[in-house]
Structures are given as structure tokens and as C-alpha cells.
Chimera marker file (.cmm) of the C-alpha trace (Angstrom):
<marker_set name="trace">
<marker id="1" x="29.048" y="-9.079" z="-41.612" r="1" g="1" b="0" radius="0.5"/>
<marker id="2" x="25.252" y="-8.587" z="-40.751" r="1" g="1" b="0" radius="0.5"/>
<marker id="3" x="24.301" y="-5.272" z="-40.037" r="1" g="1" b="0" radius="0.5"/>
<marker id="4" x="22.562" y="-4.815" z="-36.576" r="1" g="1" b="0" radius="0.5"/>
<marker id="5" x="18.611" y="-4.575" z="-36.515" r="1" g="1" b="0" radius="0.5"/>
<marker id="6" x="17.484" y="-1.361" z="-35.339" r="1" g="1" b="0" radius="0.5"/>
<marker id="7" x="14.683" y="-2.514" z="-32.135" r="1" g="1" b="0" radius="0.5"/>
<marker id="8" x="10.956" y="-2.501" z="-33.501" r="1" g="1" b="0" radius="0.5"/>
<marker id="9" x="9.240" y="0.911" z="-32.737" r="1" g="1" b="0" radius="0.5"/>
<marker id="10" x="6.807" y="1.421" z="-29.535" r="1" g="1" b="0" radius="0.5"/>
<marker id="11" x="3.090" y="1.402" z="-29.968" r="1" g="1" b="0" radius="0.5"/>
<marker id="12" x="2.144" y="4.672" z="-29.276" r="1" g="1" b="0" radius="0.5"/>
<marker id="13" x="-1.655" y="5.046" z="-28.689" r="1" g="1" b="0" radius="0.5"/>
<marker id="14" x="-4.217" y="7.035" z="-26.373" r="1" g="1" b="0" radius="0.5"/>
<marker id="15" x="-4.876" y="4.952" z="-23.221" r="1" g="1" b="0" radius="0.5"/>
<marker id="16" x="-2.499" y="2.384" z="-22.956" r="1" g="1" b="0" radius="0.5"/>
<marker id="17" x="-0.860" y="1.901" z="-20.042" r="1" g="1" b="0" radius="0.5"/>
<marker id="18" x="3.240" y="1.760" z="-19.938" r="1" g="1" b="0" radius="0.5"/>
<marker id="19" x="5.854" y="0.667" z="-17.567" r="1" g="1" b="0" radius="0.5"/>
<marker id="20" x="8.872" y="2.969" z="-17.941" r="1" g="1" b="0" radius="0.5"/>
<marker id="21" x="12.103" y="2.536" z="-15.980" r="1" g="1" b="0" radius="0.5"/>
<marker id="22" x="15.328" y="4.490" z="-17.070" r="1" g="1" b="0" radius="0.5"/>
<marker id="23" x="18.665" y="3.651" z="-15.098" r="1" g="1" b="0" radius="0.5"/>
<marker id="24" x="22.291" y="5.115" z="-14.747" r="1" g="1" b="0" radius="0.5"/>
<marker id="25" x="25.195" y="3.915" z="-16.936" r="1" g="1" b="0" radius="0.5"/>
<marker id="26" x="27.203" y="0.281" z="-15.232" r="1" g="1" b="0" radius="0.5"/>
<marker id="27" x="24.461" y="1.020" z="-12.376" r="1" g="1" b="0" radius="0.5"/>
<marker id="28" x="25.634" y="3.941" z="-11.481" r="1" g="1" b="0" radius="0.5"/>
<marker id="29" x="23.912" y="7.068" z="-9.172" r="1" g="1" b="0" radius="0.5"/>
<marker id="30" x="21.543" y="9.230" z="-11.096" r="1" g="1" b="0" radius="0.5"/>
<marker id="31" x="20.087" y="10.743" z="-7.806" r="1" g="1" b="0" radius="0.5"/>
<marker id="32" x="22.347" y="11.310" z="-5.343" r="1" g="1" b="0" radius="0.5"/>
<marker id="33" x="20.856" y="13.220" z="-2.367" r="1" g="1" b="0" radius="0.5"/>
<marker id="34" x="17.203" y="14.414" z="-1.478" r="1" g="1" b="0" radius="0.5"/>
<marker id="35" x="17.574" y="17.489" z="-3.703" r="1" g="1" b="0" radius="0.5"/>
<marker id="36" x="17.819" y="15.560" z="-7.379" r="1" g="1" b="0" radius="0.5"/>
<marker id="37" x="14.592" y="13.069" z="-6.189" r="1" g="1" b="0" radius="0.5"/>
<marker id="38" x="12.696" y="16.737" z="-5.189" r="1" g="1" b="0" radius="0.5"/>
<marker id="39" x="13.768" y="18.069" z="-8.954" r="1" g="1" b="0" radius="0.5"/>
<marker id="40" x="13.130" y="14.381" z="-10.409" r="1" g="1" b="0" radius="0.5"/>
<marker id="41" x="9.715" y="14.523" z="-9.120" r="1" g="1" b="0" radius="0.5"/>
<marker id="42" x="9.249" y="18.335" z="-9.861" r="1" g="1" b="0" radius="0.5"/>
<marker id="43" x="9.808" y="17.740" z="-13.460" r="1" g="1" b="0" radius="0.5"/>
<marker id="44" x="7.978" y="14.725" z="-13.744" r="1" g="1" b="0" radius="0.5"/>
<marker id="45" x="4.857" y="16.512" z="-12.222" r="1" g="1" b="0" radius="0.5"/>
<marker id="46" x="5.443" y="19.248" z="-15.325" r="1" g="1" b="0" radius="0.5"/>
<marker id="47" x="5.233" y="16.395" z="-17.611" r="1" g="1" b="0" radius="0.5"/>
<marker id="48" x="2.654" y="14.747" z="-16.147" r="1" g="1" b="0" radius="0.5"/>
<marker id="49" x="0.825" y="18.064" z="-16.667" r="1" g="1" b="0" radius="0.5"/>
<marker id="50" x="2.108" y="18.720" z="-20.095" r="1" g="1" b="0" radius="0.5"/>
<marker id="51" x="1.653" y="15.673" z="-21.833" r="1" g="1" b="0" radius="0.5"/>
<marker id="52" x="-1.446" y="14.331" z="-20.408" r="1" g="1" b="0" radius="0.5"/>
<marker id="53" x="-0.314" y="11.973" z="-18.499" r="1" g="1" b="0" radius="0.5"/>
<marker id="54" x="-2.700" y="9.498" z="-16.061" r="1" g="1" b="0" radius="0.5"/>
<marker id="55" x="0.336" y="8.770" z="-13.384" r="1" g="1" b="0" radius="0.5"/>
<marker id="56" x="-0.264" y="5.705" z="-11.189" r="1" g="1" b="0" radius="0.5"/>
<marker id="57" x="2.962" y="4.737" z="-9.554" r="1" g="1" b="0" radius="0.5"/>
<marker id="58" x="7.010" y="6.480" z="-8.833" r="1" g="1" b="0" radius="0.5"/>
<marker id="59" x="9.454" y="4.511" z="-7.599" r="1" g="1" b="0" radius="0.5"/>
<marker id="60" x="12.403" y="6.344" z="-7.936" r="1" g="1" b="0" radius="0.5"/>
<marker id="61" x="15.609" y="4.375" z="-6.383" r="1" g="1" b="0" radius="0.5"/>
<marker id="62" x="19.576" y="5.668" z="-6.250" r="1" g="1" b="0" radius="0.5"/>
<marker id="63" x="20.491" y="4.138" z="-9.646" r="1" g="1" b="0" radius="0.5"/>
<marker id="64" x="17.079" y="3.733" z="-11.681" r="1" g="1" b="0" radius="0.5"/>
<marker id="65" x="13.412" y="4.477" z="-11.670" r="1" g="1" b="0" radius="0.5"/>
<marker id="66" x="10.380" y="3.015" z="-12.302" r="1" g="1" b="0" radius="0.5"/>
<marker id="67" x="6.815" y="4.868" z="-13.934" r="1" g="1" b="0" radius="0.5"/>
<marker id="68" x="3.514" y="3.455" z="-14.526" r="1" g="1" b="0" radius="0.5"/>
<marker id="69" x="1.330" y="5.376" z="-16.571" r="1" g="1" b="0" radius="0.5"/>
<marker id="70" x="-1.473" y="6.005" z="-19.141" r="1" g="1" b="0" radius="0.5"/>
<marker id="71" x="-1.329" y="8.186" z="-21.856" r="1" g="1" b="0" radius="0.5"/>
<marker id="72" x="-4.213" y="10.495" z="-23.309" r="1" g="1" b="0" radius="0.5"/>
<marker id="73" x="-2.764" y="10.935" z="-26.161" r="1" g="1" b="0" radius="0.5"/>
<marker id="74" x="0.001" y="9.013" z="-28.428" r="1" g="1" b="0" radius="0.5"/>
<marker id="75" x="3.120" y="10.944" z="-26.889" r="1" g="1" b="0" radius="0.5"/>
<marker id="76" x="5.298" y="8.366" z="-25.503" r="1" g="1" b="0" radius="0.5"/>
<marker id="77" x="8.217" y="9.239" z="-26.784" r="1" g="1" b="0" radius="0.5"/>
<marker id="78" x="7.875" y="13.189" z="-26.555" r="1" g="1" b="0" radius="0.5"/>
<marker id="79" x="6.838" y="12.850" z="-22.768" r="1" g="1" b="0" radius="0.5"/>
<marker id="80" x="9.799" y="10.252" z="-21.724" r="1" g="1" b="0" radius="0.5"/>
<marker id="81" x="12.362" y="12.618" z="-23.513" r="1" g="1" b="0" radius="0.5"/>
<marker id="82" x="11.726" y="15.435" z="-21.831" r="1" g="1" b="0" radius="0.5"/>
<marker id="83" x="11.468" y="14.020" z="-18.611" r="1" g="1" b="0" radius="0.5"/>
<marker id="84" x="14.792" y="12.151" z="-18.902" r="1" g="1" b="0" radius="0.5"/>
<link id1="1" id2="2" r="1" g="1" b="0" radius="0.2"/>
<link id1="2" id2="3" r="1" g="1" b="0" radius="0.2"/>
<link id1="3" id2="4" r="1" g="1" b="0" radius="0.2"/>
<link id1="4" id2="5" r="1" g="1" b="0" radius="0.2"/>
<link id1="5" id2="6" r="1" g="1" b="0" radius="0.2"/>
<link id1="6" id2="7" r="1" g="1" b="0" radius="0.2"/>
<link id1="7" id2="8" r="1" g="1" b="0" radius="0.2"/>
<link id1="8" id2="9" r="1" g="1" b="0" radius="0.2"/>
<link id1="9" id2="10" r="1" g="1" b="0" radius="0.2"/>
<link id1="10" id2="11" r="1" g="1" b="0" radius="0.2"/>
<link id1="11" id2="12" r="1" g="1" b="0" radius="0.2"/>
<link id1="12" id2="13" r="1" g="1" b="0" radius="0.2"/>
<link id1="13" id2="14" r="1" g="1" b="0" radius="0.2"/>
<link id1="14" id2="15" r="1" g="1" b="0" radius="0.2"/>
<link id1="15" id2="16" r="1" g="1" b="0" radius="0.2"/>
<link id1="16" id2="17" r="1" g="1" b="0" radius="0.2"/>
<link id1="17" id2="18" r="1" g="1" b="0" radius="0.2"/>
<link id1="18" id2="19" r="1" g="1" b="0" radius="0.2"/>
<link id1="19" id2="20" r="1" g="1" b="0" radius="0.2"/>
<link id1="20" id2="21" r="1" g="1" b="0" radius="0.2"/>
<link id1="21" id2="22" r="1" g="1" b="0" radius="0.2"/>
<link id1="22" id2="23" r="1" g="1" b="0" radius="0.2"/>
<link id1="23" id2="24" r="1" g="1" b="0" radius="0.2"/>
<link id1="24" id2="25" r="1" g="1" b="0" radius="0.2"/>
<link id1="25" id2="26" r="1" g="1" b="0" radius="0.2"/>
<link id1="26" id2="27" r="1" g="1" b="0" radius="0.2"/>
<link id1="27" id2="28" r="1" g="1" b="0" radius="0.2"/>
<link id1="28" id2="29" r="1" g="1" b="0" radius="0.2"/>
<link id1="29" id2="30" r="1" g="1" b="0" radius="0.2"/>
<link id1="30" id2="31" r="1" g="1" b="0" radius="0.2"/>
<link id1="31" id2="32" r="1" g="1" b="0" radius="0.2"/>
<link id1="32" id2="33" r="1" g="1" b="0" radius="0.2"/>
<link id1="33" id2="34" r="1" g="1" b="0" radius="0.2"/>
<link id1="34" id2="35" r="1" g="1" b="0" radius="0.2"/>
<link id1="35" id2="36" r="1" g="1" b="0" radius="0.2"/>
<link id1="36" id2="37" r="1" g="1" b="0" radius="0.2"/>
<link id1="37" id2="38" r="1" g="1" b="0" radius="0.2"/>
<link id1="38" id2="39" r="1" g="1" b="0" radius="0.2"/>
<link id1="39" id2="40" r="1" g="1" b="0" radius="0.2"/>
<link id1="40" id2="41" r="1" g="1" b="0" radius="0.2"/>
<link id1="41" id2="42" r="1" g="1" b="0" radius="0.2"/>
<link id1="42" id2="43" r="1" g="1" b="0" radius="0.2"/>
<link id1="43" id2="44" r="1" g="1" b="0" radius="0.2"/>
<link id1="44" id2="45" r="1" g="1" b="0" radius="0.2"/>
<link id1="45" id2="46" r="1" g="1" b="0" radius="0.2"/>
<link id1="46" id2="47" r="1" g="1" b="0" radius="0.2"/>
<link id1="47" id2="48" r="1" g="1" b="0" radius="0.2"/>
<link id1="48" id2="49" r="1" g="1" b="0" radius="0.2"/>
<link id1="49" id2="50" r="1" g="1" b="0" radius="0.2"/>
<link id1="50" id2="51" r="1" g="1" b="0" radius="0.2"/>
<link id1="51" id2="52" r="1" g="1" b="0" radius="0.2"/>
<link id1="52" id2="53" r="1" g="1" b="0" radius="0.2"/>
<link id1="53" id2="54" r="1" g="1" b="0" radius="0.2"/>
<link id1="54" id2="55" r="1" g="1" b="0" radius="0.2"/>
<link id1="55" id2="56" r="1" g="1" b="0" radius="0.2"/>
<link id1="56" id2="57" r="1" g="1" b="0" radius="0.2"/>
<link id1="57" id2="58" r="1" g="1" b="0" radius="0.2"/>
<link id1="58" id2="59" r="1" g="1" b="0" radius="0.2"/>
<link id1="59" id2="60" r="1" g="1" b="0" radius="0.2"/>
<link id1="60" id2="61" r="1" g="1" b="0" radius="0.2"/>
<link id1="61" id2="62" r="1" g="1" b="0" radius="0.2"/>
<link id1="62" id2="63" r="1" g="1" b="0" radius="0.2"/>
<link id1="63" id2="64" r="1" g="1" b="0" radius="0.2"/>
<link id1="64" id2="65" r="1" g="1" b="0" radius="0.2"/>
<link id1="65" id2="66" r="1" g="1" b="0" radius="0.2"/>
<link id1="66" id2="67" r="1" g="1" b="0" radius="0.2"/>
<link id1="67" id2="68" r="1" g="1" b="0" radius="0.2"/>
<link id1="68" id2="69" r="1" g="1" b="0" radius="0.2"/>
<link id1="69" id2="70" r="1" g="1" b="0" radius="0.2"/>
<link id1="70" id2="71" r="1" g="1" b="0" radius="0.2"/>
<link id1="71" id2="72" r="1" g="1" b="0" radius="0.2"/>
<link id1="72" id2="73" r="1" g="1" b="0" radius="0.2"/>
<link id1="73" id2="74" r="1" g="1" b="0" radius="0.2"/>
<link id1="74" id2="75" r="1" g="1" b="0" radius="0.2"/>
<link id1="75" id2="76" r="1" g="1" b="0" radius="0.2"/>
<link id1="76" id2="77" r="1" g="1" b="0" radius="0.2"/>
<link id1="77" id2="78" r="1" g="1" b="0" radius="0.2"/>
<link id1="78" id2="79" r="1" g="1" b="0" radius="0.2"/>
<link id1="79" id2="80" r="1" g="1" b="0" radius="0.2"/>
<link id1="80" id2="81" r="1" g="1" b="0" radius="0.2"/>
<link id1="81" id2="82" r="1" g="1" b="0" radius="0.2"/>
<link id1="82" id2="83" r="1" g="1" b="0" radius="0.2"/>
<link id1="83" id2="84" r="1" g="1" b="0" radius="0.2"/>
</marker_set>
């Protein structure tokens, strides 16, 4: 039996700019009343702040979101992590 292939790593670099979207497990709810998109948007203004950030465009539906970004610095990862 092969062993799986871990998924190549993410280029990381200042000022690219990166489509994110993250959605809830078999589609399911990950805001489910005005209150969670107020915190969702709340904390992503804190990251937007913290890791430098350039935000360009939230669309943030019942099951699944969608950023587009650029980064100052090479902080993908770090930023998308604490946001989610």
C-alpha cells in the first residue's frame, strides 16, 4: 500500500495576493445568527491589524467564507490560524 502524499506547502511571500475560503464540516452552519458574523468580522479586523494584512473583499455566507487579501509580510499560515 502507497502511503498518502502530504499536499505541497503554500508560497508564503510579502505581497501576494490570496483567496482564502474556510467552510463547515458536510456543509454545515458555522455562523448561525447575526451575533457569530459581528464576532467573525471582529476578529478578522484584529487580524487584519495584527498580521498586516491588505483586506480587499468578506463574503461571509451561513456555511463558508470567502477572503481576498495581500500580505505584508510572509504570515499566511499564522494569520489564517488564528482567525479560524
Amino acid at each position: 500500500m502507497r502511503a498518502a502524499m502530504a499536499r505541497p506547502l503554500r508560497f508564503q511571500y510579502a505581497g501576494l495576493a490570496y483567496h482564502v475560503m474556510a467552510r463547515g464540516n458536510n456543509k454545515m452552519r458555522i455562523f448561525l445568527d447575526d451575533l457569530d458574523y459581528a464576532r467573525f468580522i471582529g476578529i478578522l479586523g484584529e487580524v487584519r491589524e495584527q498580521y498586516e494584512l491588505d483586506l480587499w473583499l468578506v463574503c461571509a455566507m451561513p456555511n463558508h467564507y470567502h477572503l481576498v487579501f495581500r500580505t505584508r509580510r510572509p504570515n499566511l499560515s499564522r494569520a489564517i490560524r488564528q482567525l479560524n
